[in-house]
C-alpha positions, -999 to +999 in steps of 0.1 A: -397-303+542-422-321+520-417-355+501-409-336+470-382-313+478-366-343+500-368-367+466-348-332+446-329-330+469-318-363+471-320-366+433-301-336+427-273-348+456-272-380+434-267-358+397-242-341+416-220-366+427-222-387+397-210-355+376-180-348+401-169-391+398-171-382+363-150-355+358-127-371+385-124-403+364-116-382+327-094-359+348-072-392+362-071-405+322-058-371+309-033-368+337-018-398+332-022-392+298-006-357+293+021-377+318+034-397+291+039-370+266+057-350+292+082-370+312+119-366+299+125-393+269+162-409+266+176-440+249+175-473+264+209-477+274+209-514+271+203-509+232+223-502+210+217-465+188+237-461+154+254-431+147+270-412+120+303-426+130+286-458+124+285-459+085+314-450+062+294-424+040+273-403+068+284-371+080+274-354+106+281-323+119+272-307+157+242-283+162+223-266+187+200-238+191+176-223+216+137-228+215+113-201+230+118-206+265+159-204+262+162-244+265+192-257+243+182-282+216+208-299+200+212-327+171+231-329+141+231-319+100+234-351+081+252-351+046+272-371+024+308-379+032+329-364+007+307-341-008+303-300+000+271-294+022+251-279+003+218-266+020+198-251-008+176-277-008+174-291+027+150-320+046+139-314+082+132-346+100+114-348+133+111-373+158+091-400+174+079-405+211+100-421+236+133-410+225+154-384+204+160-383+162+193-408+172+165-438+168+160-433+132+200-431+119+193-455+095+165-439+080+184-405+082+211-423+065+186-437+035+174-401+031+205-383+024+220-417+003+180-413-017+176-376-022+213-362-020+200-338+003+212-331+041+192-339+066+188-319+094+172-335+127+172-320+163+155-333+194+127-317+209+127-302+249+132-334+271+145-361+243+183-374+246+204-348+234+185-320+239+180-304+276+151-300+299+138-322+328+102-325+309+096-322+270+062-293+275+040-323+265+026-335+230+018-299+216+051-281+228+070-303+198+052-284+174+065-253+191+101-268+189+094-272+158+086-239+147+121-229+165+139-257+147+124-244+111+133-205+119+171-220+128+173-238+093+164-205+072+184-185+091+216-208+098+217-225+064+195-201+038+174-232+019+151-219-005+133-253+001+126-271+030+107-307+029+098-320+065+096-354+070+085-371+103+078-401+118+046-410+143+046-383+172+066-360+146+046-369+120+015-349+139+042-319+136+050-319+102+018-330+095+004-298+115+036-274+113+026-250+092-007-240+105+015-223+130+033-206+109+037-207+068+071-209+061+075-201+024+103-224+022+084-254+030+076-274-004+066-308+007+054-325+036+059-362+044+044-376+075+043-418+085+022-432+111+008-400+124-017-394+146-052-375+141-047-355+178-035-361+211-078-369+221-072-398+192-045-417+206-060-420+238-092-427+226-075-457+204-051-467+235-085-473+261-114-482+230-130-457+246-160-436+230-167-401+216-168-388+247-141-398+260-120-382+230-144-349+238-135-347+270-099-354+266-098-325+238-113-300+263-087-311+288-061-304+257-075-273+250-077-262+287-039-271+293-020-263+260-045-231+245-056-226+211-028-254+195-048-282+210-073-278+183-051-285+159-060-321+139-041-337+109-068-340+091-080-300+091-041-294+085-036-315+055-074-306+042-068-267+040-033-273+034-024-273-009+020-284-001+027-312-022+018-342+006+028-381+011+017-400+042+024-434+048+006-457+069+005-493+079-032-510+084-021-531+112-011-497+135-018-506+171+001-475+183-017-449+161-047-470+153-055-467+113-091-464+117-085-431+140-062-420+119-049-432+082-085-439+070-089-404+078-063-393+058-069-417+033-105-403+024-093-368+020-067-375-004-094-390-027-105-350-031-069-335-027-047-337-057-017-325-041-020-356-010-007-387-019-016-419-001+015-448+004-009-476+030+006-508+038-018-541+045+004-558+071+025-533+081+021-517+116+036-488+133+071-483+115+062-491+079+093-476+069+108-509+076+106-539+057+078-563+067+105-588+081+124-560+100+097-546+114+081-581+123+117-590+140+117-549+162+084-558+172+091-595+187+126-579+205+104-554+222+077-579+231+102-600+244+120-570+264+088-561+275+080-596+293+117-601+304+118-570+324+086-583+342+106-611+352+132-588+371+163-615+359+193-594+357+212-627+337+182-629+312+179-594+302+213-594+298+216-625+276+185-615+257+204-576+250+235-592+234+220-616+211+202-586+195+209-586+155+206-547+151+211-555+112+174-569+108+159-546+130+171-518+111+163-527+073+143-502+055+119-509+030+137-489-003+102-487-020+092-464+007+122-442+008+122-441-029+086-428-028+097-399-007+130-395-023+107-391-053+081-365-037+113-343-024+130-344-062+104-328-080+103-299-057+133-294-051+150-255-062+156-256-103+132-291-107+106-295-130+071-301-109 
């Protein structure tokens, strides 16, 4: 063999092996990745979770369904105490990551006190109160979803439906109706939500473009034709009456990869209405000083458990005051209260 088929060789043997350590390296990232979004999510049980028992004027009344693959999902429909459920007009509320809808009962609470509306929320394949030993990963919620919606019309009849979601369930209502178009569906409310599965793991390494490429093909690989799905193609061909809200200071769905997006497309959509927050970060439904005070007990949980000291934890979980963590800000809910009102059967748009 000639010197130049032994230097083509060797340069090719090099090519080779630096494409197969790269595809190795993406391939650990989306793994571990795809891992989060697909391990079974349930309440801490060291914290405490409201219920509707919790506050005099909630209701709450037991339901379940199945989703596609014949999993039970269960949760609850929220309504005033003392007044007839009426589901004409009714709000859907989905979900973050990490745990089920039972995380947000105060914010359920301030919907139905707001609009006079039930509420109904469910949790996904995986989360709390719903079975499954994995949730599908971050697409199959939007497939949840879809079964959640088809429930509501046929369980309660609405002839309007308003979804309302919070971070990873922001993305599905956010992106629900590219699925499917449910006629019912009037408005669409979505807070801290990401742009695509790609983004947040972009945003969570600073990694480059190609890192969010190459994460995307992995999506679309693994979950099919939904992975292509992004919230800012679903709210751009989408005309649904719109509000997203978004805190500037995000460091779990980074505003740059995300609410900036959204931010620039409203400027040409009438029917998408902006609500962005300087210094608020990931739960902007909170006021600045609650969400300031959930951030610090999680920090501090967060370094506590690294210490492995049983008596500390434990000290550090009763002194929790669970009435600052949990203030909503009222100019957000009465922005959305707002949004749900004027499309709401018999209103004036």
């Amino acid at each position: 063999m000639d010197i130049f088929w032994k230097v083509m060789l060797i340069l090719g043997t090099a090519v080779l092996t630096f494409l197969a350590l790269f595809v190795i390296y993406y391939l650990i990232i989306w793994i571990s990745l795809n891992q989060v979004f697909t391990h079974r999510q349930k309440r801490n049980p060291n914290l405490k979770y409201f219920e509707a028992s919790d506050f005099a004027d909630l209701n709450a009344d037991k339901v379940e369904l199945k989703n596609y693959e014949g999993i039970t999902l269960r949760g609850y429909l929220y309504s005033l105490n003392g007044e007839s459920v009426d589901t004409t007009d009714l709000i859907v509320f989905f979900h973050g990551w990490g745990m089920g809808h039972l995380a947000y009962t105060k914010e359920i609470r301030t919907l139905v006190l707001k609009t006079h509306k039930p509420v109904l929320a469910i949790d996904y394949q995986g989360c709390d109160l719903s079975d499954g030993k994995k949730t599908g990963g971050f697409y199959h919620a939007l497939i949840d979803a879809k079964a959640i919606v088809h429930f509501a019309i046929r369980q309660f009849a609405p002839q309007t439906i308003h979804l309302v979601g919070h971070s990873w369930g922001g993305f599905v209502a956010a992106n629900l109706l590219r699925l499917e178009s449910f006629l019912e569906v009037k408005t669409i409310t979505f807070i801290s939500a990401p742009e695509s599965m790609a983004k947040v793991g972009r945003a969570f390494l600073e990694g480059s473009t190609i890192l969010e490429r190459v994460l995307s093909l992995f999506a679309r690989i693994r979950y099919g034709k939904i992975a292509q799905l992004t919230t800012s193609n679903s709210i751009m061909s989408s005309k649904i009456p719109t509000l997203f809200i978004h805190g500037e200071k995000d460091q779990v769905i980074a505003y740059k990869y995300s609410g900036l997006l959204y931010l620039n497309i409203s400027r040409n959509k009438e029917n998408i209405r902006p609500l962005i927050f300087q210094n608020k970060h990931h739960n902007p439904y909170l006021t600045e000083e609650s969400e300031a005070a959930l951030m610090m007990m999680l920090y501090r949980q967060h370094e506590l458990k690294k210490t492995k000291n049983a008596q500390l934890l434990s000290s550090f979980y009763s002194s929790i005051d669970y009435g600052l963590l949990g203030n909503d800000d009222m100019i957000v809910f009465e922005v959305i209260a707002k949004l749900i009102k004027e499309h709401c059967n018999g209103a004036k748009n």
